[in-house]
C-alpha positions as CSV (number, residue, x, y, z in Angstrom):
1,X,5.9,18.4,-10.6
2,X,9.2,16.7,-10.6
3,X,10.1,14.0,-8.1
4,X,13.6,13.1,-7.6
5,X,13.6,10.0,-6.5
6,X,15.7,7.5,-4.7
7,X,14.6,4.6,-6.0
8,X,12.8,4.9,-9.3
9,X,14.7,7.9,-10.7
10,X,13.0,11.5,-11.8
11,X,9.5,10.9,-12.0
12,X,7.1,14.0,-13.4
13,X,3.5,13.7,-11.3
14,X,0.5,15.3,-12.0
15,X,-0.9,17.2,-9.4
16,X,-4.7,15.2,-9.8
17,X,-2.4,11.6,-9.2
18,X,-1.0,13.2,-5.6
19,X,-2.9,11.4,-2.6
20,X,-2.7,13.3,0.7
21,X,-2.6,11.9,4.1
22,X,-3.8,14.6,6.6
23,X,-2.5,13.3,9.2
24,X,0.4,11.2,8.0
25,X,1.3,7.3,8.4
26,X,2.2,6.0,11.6
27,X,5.6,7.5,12.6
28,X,5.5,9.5,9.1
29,X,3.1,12.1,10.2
30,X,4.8,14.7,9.2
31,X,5.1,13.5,5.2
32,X,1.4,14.2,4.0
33,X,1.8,14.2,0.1
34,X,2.4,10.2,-2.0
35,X,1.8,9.0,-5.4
36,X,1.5,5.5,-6.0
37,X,3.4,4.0,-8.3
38,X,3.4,1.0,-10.7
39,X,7.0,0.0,-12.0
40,X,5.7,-3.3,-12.8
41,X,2.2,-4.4,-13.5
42,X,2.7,-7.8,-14.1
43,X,3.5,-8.2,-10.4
44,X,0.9,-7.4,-7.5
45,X,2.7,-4.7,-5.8
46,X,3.3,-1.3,-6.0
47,X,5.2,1.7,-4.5
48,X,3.4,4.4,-2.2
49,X,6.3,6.9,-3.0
50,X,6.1,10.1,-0.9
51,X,6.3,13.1,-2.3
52,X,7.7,15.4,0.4
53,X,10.6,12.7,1.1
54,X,12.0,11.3,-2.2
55,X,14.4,8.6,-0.1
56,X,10.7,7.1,1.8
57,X,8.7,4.8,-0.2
58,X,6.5,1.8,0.7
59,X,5.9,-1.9,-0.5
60,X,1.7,-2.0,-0.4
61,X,-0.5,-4.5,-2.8
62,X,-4.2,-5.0,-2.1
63,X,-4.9,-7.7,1.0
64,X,-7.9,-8.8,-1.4
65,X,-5.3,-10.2,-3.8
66,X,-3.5,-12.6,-1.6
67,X,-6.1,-13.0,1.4
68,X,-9.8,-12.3,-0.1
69,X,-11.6,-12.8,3.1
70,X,-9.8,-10.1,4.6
71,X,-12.8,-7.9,6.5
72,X,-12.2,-4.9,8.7
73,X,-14.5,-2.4,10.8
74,X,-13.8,0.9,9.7
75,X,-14.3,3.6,12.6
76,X,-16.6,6.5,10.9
77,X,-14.0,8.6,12.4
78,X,-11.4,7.5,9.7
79,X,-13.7,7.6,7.2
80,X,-14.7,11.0,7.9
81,X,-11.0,12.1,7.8
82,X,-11.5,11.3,3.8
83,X,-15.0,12.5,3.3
84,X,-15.4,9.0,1.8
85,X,-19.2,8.8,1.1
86,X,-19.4,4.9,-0.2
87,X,-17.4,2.1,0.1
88,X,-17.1,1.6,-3.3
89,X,-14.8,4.9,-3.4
90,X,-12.1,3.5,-1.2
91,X,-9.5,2.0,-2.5
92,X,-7.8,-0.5,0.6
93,X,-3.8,-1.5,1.0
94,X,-1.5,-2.8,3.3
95,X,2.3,-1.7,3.7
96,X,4.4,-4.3,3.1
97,X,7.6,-5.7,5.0
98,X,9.8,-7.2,2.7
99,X,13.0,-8.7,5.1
100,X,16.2,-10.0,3.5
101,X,14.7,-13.2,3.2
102,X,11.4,-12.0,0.9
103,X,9.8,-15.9,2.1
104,X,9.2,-14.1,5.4
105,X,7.6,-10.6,4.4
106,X,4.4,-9.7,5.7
107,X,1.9,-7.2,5.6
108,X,0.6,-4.9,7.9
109,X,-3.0,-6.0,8.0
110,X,-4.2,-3.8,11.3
111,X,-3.0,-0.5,9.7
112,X,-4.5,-0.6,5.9
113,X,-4.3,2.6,4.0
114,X,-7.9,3.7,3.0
115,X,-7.3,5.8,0.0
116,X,-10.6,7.9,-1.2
117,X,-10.2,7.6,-5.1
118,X,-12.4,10.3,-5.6
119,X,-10.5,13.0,-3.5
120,X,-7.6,11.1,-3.3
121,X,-7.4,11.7,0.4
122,X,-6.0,9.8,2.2
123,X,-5.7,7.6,6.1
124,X,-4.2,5.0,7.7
125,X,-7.0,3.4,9.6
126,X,-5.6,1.7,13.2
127,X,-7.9,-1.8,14.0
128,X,-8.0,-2.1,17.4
129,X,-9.1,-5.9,16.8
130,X,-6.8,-8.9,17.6
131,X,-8.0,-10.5,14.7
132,X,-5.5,-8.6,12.5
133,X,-1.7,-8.7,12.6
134,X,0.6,-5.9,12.0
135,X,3.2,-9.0,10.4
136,X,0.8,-11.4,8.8
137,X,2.8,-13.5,6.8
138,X,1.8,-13.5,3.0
139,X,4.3,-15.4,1.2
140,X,2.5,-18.6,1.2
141,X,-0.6,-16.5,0.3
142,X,0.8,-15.2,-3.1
143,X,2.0,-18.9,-4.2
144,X,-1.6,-19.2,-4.3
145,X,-2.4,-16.3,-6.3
146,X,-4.3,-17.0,-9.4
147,X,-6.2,-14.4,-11.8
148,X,-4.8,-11.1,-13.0
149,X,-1.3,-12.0,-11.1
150,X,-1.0,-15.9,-11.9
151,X,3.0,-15.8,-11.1
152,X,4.5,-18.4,-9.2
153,X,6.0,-17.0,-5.7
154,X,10.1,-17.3,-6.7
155,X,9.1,-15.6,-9.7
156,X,7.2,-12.7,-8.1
157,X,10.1,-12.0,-5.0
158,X,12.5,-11.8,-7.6
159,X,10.5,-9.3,-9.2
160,X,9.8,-7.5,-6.0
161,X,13.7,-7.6,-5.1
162,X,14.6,-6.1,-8.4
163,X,12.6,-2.9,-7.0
164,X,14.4,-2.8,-4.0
């Protein structure tokens, strides 16, 4: 399948690389279909790129990389949605929010995307918990980063602008 898209030109998917969302993202319900994409692998994030809207794409990375103790009660509800059997078969990510001034993006840490890598199904899980923000800021997390994405913060929010 080709994907015209907005911001990363004509992309061809393979069908096994789609990731559906039965019941959407939070005011995307009705777009069900995303591939996630890697423009860049030296920098942390990627692009959840939806399929039946070429023009709507989001920022996500892995909360693990920038806040390891990140720790979240799933409701078996949402985990039913993706017949995820394991944890070890979920792949976790926050949306990010990347304002003109990238020092202030944050992430949306009450609404992580569970993403069954086996089925790749698909759900944003909603954490009715106060202990999670929907704009937790993250940029003084990633100067911290170290391991696979070592790169100081200027060097990764120019990176990250260059995708915008």
């Amino acid at each position: 399948m080709l994907l015209k898209g907005t911001r990363l030109g004509d992309i061809e998917i393979p069908d096994d690389k789609i990731i559906t969302f039965p019941y959407g993202l939070l005011g995307f319900e009705e777009m069900k279909r995303y591939i996630l994409l890697t423009p860049n692998p030296s920098i942390p994030f990627r692009w959840l790129q939806s399929i039946d809207n070429p023009a709507l794409a989001f920022v996500v990375i892995n909360p693990l990389i920038f806040h390891p103790e990140y720790n979240m009660q799933i409701p078996a509800r949402q985990l039913a949605a993706i017949d995820a059997k394991q944890a070890s078969d979920i792949a976790v990510l926050v949306i990010v929010t990347v304002p003109e001034n990238p020092e202030e993006m944050t992430a949306n840490m009450a609404g992580p995307l569970l993403i069954n890598t086996e089925n790749r199904m698909g759900v944003q899980a909603v954490l009715g918990d106060e202990e999670h923000s929907t704009e937790h800021f993250i940029a003084h997390e990633l100067r911290d980063l170290q391991g696979p994405h070592p790169h100081p913060i200027k060097d990764t929010l120019e990176q990250l602008a260059a995708l915008y």
